[in-house]
N, CA, C and O atoms as CSV, one atom per row, in Angstrom:
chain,resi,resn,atom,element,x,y,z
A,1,UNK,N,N,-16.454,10.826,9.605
A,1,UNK,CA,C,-16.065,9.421,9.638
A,1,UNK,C,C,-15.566,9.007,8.251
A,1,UNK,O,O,-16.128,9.609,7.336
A,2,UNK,N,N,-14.576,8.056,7.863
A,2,UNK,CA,C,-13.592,7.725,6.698
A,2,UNK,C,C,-14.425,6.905,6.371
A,2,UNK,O,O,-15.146,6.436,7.252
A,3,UNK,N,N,-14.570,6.506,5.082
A,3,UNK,CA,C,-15.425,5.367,4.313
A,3,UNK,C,C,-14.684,4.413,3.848
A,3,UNK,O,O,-15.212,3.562,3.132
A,4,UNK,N,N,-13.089,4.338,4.202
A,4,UNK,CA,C,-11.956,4.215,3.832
A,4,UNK,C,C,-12.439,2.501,3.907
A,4,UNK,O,O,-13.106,2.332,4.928
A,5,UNK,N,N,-12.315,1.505,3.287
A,5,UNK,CA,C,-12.179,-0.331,3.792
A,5,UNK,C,C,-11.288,-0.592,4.916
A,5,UNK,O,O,-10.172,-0.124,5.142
A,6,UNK,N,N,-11.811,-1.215,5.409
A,6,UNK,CA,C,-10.466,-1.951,6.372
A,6,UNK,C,C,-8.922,-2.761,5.603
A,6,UNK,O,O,-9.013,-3.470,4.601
A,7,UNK,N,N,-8.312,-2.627,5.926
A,7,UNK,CA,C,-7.199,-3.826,5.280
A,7,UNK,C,C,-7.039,-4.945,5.929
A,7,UNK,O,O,-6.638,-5.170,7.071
A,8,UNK,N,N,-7.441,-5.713,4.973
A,8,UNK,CA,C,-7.237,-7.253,5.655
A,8,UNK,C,C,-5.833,-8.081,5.382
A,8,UNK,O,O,-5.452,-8.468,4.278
A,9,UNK,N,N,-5.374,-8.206,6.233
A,9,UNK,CA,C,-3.918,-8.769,6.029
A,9,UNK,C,C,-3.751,-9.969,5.444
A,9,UNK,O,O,-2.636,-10.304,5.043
A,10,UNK,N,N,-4.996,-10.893,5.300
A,10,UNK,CA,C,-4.899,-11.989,4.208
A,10,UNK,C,C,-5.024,-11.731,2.714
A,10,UNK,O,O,-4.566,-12.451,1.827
A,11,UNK,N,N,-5.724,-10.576,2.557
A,11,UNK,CA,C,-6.098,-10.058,1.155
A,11,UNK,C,C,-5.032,-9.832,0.209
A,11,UNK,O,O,-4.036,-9.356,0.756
A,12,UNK,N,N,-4.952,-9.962,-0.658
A,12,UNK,CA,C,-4.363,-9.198,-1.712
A,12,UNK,C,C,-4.550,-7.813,-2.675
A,12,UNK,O,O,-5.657,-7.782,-3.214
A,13,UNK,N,N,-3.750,-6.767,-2.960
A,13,UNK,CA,C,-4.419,-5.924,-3.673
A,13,UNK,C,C,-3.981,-5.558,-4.428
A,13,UNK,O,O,-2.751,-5.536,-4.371
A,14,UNK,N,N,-4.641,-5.024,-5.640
A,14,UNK,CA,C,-3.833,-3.971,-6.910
A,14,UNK,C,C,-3.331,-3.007,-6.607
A,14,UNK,O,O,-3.749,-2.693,-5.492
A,15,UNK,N,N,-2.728,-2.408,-6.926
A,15,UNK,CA,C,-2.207,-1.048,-6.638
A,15,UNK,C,C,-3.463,0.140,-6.485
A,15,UNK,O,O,-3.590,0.977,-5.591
A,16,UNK,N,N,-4.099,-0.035,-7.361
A,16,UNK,CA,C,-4.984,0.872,-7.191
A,16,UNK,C,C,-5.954,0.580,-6.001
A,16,UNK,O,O,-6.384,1.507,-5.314
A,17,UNK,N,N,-6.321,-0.829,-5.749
A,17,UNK,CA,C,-6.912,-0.945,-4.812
A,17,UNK,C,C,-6.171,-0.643,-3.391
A,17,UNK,O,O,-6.723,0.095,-2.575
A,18,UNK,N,N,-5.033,-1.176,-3.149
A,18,UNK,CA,C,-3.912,-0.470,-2.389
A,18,UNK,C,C,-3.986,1.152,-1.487
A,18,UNK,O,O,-4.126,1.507,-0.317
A,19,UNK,N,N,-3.785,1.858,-2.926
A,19,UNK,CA,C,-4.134,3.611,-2.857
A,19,UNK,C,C,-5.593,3.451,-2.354
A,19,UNK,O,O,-5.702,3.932,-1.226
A,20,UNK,N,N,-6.649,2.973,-2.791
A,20,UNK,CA,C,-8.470,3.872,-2.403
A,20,UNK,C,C,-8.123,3.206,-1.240
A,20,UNK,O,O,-8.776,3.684,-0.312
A,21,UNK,N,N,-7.158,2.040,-0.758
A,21,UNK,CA,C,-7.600,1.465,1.190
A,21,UNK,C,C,-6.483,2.531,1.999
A,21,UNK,O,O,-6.508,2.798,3.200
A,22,UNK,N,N,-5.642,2.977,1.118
A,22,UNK,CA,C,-4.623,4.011,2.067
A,22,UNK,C,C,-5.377,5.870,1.829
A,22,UNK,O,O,-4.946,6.924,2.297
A,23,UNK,N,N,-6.292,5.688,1.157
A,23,UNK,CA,C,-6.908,7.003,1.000
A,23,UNK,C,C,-5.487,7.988,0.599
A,23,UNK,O,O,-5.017,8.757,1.438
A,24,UNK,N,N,-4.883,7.840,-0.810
A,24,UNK,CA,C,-3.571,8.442,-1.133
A,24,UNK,C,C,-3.936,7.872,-2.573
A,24,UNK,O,O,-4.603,6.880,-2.865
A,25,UNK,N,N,-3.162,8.998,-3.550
A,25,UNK,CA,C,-2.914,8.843,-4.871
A,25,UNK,C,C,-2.338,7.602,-5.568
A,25,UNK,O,O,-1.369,7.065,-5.032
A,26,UNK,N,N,-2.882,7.035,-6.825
A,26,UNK,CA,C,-1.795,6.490,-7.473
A,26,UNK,C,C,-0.469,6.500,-7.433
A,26,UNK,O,O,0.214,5.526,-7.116
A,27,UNK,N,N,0.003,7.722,-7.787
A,27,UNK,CA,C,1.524,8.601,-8.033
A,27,UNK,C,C,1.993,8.337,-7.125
A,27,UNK,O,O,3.139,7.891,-7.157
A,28,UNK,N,N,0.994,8.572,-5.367
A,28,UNK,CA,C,2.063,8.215,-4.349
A,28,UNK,C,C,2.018,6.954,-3.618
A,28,UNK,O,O,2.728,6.740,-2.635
A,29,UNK,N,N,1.231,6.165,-4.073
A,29,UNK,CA,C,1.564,5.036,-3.733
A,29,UNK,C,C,2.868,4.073,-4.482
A,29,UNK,O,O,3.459,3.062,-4.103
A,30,UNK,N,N,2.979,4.953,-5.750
A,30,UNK,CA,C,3.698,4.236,-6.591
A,30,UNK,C,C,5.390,4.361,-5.944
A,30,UNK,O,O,6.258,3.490,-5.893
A,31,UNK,N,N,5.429,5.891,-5.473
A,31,UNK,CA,C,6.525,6.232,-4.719
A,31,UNK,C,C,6.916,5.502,-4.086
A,31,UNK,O,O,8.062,5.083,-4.249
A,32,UNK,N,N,5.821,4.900,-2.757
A,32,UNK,CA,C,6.282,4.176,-1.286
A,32,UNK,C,C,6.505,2.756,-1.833
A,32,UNK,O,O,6.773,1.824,-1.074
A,33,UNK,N,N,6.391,2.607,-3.161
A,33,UNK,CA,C,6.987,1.106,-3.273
A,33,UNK,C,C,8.224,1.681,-3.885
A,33,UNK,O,O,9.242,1.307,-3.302
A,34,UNK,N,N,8.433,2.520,-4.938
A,34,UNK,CA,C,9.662,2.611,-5.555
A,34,UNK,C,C,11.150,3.012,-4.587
A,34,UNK,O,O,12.320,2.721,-4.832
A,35,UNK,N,N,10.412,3.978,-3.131
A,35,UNK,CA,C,10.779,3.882,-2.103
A,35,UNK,C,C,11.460,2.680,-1.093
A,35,UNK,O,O,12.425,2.715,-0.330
A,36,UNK,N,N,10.624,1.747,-1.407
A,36,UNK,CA,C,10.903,0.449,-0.634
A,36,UNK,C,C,10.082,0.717,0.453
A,36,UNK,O,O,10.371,-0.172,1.255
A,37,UNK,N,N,9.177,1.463,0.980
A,37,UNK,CA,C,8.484,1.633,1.816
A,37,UNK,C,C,7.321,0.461,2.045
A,37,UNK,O,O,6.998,-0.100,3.092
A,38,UNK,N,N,6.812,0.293,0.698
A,38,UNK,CA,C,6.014,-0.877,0.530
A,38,UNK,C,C,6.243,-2.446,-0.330
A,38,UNK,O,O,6.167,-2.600,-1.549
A,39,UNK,N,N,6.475,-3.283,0.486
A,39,UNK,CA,C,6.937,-4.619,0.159
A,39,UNK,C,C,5.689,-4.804,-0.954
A,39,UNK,O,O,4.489,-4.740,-0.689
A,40,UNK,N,N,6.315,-5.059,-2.316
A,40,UNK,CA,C,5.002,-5.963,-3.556
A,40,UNK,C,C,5.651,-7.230,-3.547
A,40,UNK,O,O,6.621,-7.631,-2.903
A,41,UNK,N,N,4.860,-7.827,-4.464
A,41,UNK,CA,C,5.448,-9.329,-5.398
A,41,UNK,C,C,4.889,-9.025,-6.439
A,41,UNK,O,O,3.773,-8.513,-6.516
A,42,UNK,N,N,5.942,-9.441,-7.760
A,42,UNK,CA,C,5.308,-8.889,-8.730
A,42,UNK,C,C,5.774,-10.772,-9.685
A,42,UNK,O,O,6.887,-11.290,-9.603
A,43,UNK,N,N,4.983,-11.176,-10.203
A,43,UNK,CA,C,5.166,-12.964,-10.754
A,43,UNK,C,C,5.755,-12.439,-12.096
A,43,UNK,O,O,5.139,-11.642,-12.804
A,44,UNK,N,N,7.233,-13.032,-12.464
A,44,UNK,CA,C,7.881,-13.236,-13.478
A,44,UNK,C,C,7.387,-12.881,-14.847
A,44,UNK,O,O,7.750,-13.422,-13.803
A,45,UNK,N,N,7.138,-12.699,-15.536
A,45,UNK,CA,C,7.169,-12.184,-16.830
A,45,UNK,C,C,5.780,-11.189,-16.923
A,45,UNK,O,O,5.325,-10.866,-18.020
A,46,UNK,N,N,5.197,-10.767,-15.704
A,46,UNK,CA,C,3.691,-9.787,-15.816
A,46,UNK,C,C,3.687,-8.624,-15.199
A,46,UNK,O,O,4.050,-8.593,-14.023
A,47,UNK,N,N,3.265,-7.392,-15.885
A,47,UNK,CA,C,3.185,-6.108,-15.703
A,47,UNK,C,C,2.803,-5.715,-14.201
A,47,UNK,O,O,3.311,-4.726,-13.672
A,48,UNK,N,N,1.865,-6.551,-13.524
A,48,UNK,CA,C,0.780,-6.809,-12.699
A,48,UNK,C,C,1.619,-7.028,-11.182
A,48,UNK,O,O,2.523,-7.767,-10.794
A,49,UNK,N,N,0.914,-6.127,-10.677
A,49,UNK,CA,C,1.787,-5.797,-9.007
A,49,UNK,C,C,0.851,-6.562,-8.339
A,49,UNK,O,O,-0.200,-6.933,-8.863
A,50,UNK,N,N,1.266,-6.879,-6.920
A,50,UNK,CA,C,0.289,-7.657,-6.466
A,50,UNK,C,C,1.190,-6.803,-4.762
A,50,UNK,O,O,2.386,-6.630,-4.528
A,51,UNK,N,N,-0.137,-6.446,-3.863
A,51,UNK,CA,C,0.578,-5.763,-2.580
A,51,UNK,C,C,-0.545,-6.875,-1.635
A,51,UNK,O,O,-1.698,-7.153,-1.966
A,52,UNK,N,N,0.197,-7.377,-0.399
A,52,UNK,CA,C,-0.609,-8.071,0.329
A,52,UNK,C,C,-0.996,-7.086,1.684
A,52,UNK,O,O,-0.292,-6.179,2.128
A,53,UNK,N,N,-2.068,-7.450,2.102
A,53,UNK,CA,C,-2.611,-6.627,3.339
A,53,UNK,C,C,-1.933,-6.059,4.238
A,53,UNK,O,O,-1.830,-4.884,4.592
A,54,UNK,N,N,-1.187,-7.621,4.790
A,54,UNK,CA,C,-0.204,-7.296,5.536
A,54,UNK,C,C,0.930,-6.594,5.428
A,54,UNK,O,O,1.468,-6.191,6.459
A,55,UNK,N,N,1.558,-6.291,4.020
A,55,UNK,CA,C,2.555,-5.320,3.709
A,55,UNK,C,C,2.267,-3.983,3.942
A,55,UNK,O,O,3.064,-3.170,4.410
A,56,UNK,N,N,0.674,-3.678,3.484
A,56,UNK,CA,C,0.262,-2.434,3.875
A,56,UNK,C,C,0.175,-2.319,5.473
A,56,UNK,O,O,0.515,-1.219,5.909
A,57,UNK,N,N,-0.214,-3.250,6.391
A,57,UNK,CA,C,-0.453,-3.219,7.868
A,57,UNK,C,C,0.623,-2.650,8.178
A,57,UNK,O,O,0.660,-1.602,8.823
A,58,UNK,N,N,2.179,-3.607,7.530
A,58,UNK,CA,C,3.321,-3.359,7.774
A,58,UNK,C,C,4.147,-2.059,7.845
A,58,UNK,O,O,5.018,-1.768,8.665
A,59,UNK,N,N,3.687,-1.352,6.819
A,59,UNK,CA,C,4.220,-0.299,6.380
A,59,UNK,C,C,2.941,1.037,7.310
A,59,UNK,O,O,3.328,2.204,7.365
A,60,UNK,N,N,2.082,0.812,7.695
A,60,UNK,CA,C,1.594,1.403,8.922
A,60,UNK,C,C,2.180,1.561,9.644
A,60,UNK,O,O,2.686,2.663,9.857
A,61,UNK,N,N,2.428,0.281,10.518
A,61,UNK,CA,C,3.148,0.545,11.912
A,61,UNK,C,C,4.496,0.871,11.837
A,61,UNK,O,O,5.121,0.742,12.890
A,62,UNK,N,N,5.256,1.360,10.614
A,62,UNK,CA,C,6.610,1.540,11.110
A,62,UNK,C,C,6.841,3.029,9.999
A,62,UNK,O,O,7.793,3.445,9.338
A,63,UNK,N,N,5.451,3.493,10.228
A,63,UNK,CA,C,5.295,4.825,9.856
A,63,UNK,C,C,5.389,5.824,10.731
A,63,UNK,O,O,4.387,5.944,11.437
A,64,UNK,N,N,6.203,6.541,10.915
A,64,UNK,CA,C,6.027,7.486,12.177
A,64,UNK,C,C,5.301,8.860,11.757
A,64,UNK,O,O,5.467,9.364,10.646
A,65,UNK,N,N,4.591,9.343,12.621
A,65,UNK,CA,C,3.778,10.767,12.122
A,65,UNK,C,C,4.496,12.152,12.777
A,65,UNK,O,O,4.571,12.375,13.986
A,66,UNK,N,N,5.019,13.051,11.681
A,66,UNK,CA,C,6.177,14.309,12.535
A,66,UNK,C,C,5.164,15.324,12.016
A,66,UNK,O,O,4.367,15.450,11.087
A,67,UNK,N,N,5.713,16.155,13.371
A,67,UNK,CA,C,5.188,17.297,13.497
A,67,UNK,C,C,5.032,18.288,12.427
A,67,UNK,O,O,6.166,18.685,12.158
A,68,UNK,N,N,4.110,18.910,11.644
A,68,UNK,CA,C,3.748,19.840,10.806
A,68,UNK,C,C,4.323,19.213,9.608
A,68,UNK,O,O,4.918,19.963,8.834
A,69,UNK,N,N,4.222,17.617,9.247
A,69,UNK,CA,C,3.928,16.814,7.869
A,69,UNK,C,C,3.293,17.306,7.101
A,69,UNK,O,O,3.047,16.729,6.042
């Protein structure tokens, strides 16, 4: 059984918090945004990513899973 959190689609998260709820690396989470895979907001003049629940929900369901990934 995954110990993984649920994602709550009202929440907000860091990136890092992001990665430990998708059970996936820093490095590749950093991808699926640089990708465009994952919608951020990032506020005008700050280093500081901000990913909402629902972007991650989002980027679930329009994930498809192929054979021998």
């Amino acid at each position: 059984m995954s110990n993984k959190p649920a994602i709550d689609p009202g929440a907000v998260y860091s990136r890092q918090e992001a990665a430990e709820a998708l059970g996936i690396s820093l490095s590749t989470l950093k991808r699926l945004i640089k990708k465009g895979h994952l919608r951020v907001s990032k506020p005008n003049g700050m280093r500081r990513v901000f990913i909402t629940g629902e972007s991650i929900i989002e980027m679930l369901n329009n994930t498809t899973v192929e054979k021998g990934a």
